[in-house]
Backbone as CSV, one residue per row, in Angstrom:
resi,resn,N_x,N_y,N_z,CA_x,CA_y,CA_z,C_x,C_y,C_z
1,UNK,0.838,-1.169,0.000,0.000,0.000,0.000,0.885,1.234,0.000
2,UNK,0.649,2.154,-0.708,1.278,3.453,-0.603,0.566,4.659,-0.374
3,UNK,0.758,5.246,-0.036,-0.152,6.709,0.156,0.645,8.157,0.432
4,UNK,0.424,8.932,0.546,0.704,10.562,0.854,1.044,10.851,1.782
5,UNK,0.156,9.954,2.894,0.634,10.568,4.594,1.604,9.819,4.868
6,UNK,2.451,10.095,5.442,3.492,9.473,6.353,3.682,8.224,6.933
7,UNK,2.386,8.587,7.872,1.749,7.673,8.852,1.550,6.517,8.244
8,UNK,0.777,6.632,6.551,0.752,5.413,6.788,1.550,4.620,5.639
9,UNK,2.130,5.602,4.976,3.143,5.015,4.329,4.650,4.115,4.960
10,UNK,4.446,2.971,5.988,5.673,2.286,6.329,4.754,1.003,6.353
11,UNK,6.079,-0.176,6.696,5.774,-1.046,6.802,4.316,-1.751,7.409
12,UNK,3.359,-2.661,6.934,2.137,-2.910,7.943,2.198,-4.313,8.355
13,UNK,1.521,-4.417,8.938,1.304,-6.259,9.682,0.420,-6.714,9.467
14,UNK,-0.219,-7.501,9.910,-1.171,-8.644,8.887,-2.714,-8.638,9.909
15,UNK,-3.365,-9.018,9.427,-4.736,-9.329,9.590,-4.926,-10.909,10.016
16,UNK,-5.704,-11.023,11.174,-5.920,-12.802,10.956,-7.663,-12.721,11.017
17,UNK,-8.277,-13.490,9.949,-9.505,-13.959,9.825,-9.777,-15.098,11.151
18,UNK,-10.669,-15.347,11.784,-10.861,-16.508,12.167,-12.393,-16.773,12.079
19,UNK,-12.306,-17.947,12.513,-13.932,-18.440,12.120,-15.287,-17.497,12.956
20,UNK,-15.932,-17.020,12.118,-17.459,-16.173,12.545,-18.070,-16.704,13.946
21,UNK,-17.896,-16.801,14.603,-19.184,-17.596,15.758,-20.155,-16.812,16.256
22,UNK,-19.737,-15.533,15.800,-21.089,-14.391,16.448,-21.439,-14.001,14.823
23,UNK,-22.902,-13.589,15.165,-23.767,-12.912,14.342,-23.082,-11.990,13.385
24,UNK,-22.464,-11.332,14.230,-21.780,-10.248,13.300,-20.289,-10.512,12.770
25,UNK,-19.690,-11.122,13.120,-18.483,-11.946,12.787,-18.290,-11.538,10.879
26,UNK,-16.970,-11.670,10.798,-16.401,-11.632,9.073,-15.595,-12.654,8.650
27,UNK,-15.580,-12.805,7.435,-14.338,-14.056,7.123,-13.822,-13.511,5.883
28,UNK,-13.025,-14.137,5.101,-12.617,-13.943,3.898,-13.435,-14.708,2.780
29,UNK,-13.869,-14.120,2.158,-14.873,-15.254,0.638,-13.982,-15.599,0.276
30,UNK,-14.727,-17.148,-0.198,-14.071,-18.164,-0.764,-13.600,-17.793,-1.667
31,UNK,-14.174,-17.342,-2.706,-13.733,-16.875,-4.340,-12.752,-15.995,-4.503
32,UNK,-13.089,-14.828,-3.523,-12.119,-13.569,-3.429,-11.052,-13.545,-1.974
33,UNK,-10.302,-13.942,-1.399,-9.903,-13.533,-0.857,-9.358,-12.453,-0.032
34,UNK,-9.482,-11.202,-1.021,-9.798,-10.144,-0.362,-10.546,-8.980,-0.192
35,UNK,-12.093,-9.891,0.166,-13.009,-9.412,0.176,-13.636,-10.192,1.353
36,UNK,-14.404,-10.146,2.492,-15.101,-10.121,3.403,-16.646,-9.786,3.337
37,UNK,-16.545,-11.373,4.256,-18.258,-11.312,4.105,-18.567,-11.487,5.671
38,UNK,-20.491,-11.533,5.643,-20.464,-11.872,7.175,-21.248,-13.714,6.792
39,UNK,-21.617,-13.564,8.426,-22.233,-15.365,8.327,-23.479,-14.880,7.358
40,UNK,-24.021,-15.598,6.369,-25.210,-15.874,5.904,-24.842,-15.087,4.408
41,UNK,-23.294,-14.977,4.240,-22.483,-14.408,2.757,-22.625,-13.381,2.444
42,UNK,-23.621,-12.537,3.086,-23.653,-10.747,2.868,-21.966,-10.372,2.690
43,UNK,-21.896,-9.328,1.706,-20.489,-8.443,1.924,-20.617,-8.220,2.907
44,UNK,-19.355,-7.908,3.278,-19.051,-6.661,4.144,-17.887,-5.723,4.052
45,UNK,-18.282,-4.590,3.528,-16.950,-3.417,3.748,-15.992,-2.884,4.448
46,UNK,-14.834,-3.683,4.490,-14.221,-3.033,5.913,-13.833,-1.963,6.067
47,UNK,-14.373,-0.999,6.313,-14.206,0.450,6.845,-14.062,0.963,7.984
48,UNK,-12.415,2.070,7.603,-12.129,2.023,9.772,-11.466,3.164,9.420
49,UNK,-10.939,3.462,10.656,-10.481,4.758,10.946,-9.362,4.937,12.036
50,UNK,-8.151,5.688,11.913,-8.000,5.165,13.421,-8.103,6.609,14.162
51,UNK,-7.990,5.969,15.610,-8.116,7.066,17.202,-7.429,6.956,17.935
52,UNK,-6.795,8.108,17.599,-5.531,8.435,18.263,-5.821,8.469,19.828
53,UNK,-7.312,9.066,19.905,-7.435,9.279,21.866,-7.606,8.086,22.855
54,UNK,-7.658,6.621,21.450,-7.839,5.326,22.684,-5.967,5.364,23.092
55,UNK,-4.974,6.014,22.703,-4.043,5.419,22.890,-3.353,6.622,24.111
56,UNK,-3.391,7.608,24.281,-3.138,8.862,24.788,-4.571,9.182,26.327
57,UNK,-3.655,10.104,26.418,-4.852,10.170,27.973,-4.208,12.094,27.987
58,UNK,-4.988,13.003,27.420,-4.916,14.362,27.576,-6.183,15.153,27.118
59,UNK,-6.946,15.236,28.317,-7.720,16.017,28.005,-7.764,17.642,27.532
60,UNK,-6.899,18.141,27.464,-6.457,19.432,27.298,-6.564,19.225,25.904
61,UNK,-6.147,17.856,24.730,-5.840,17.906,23.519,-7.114,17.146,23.269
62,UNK,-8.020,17.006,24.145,-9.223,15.962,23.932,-8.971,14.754,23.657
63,UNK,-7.828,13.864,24.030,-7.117,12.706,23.965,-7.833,11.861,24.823
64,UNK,-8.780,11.061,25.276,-8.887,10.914,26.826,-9.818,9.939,26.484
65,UNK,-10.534,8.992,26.964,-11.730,8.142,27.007,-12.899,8.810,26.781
66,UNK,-13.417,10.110,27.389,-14.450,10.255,26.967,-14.727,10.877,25.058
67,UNK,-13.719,11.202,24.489,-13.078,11.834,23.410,-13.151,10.766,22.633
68,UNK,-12.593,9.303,22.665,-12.931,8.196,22.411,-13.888,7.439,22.235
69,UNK,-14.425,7.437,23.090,-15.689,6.900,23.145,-16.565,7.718,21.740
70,UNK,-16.642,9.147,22.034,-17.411,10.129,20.994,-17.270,10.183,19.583
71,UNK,-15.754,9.473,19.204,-15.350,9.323,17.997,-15.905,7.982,17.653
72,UNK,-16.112,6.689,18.755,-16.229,6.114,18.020,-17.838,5.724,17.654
73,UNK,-18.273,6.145,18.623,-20.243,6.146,18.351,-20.293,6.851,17.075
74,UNK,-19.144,8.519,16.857,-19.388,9.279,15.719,-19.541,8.206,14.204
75,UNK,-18.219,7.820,14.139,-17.578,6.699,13.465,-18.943,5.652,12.751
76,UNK,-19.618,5.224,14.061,-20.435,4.314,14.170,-21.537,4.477,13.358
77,UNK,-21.911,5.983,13.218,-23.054,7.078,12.962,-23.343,6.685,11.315
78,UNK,-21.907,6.809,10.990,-21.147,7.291,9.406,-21.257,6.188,8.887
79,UNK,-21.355,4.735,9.059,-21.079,3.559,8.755,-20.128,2.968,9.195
80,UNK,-18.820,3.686,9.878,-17.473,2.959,9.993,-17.977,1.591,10.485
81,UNK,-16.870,0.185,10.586,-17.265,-0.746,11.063,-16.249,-1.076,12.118
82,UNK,-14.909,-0.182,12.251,-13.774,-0.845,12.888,-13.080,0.394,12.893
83,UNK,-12.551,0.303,14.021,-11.690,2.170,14.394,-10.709,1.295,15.376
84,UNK,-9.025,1.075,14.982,-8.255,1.191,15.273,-7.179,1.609,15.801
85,UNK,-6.614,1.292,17.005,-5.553,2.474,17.649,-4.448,1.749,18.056
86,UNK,-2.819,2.432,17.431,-1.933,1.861,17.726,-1.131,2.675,19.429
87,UNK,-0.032,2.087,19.611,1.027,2.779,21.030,2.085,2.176,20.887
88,UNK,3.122,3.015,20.690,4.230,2.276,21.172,5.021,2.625,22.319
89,UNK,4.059,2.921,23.590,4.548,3.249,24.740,5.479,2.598,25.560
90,UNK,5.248,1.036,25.153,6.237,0.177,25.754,7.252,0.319,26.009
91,UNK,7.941,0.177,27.122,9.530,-0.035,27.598,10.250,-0.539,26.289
92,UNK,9.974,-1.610,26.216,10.349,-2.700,25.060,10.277,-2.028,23.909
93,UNK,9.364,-1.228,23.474,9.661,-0.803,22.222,8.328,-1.063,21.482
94,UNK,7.816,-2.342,21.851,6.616,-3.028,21.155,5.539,-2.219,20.927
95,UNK,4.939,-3.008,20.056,3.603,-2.096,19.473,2.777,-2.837,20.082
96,UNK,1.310,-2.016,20.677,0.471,-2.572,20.811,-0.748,-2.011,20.028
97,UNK,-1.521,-3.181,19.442,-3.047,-2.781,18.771,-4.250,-2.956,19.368
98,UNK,-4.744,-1.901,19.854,-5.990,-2.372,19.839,-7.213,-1.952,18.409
99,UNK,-8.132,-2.836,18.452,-9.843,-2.743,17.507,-10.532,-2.684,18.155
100,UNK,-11.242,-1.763,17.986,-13.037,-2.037,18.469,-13.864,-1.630,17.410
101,UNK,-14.486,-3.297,17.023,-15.650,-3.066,16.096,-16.769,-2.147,16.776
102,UNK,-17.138,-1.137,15.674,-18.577,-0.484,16.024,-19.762,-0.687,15.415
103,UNK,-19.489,-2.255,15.114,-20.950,-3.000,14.913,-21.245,-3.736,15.470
C-alpha cells in the first residue's frame, strides 16, 4: 500500500480472519480472498479509521476516554465498522493494537 501521509506510508502487519461464531463476525470469501463477508455471505466493507485518543490520555488535547468513546459512536453514525488504535509506549519498544468493532 502506498499513500501521501506518512503515517501510513511504512511497513504494515497482517490481519488474521478466524472463524465467525457471532452474528456479526467476518471471514474472507471463498472466491475472493480479499473481500469479506459476514455469516449468511452478505459483503461486508471493511471500513475504519484510526483514534488516536484510545491510545493517549490528555484532556487538554481531547485525547482521553471520553473523546474516544465520541469518535467512536461518531464513526459508528457514518457507517465505519472498525476504528483502530496503535502505542508504542512500551519499555520494550513493542507495538500494541488495539480494535473495536462499532458493529
Amino acid at each position: 500500500m502506498a499513500s501521501n501521509e506518512w503515517e501510513l506510508d511504512k511497513p504494515h502487519g497482517s490481519l488474521e480472519v478466524v472463524d465467525a461464531s457471532l452474528s456479526g463476525g467476518a471471514f474472507l470469501t471463498e472466491n475472493n480472498p480479499h473481500h469479506f463477508a459476514r455469516r449468511g455471505h452478505s459483503l461486508f466493507y471493511f471500513i475504519g479509521d484510526r483514534a488516536k485518543p484510545l491510545a493517549t490520555d490528555d484532556a487538554d488535547e481531547q485525547h482521553d476516554r471520553v473523546a474516544a468513546h465520541a469518535m467512536i459512536d461518531k464513526r459508528a453514525s457514518q457507517g465505519y465498522n472498525v476504528v483502530s488504535s496503535c502505542s508504542s509506549s512500551k519499555p520494550d519498544g513493542a507495538t500494541v493494537v488495539a480494535i473495536r468493532s462499532t458493529t
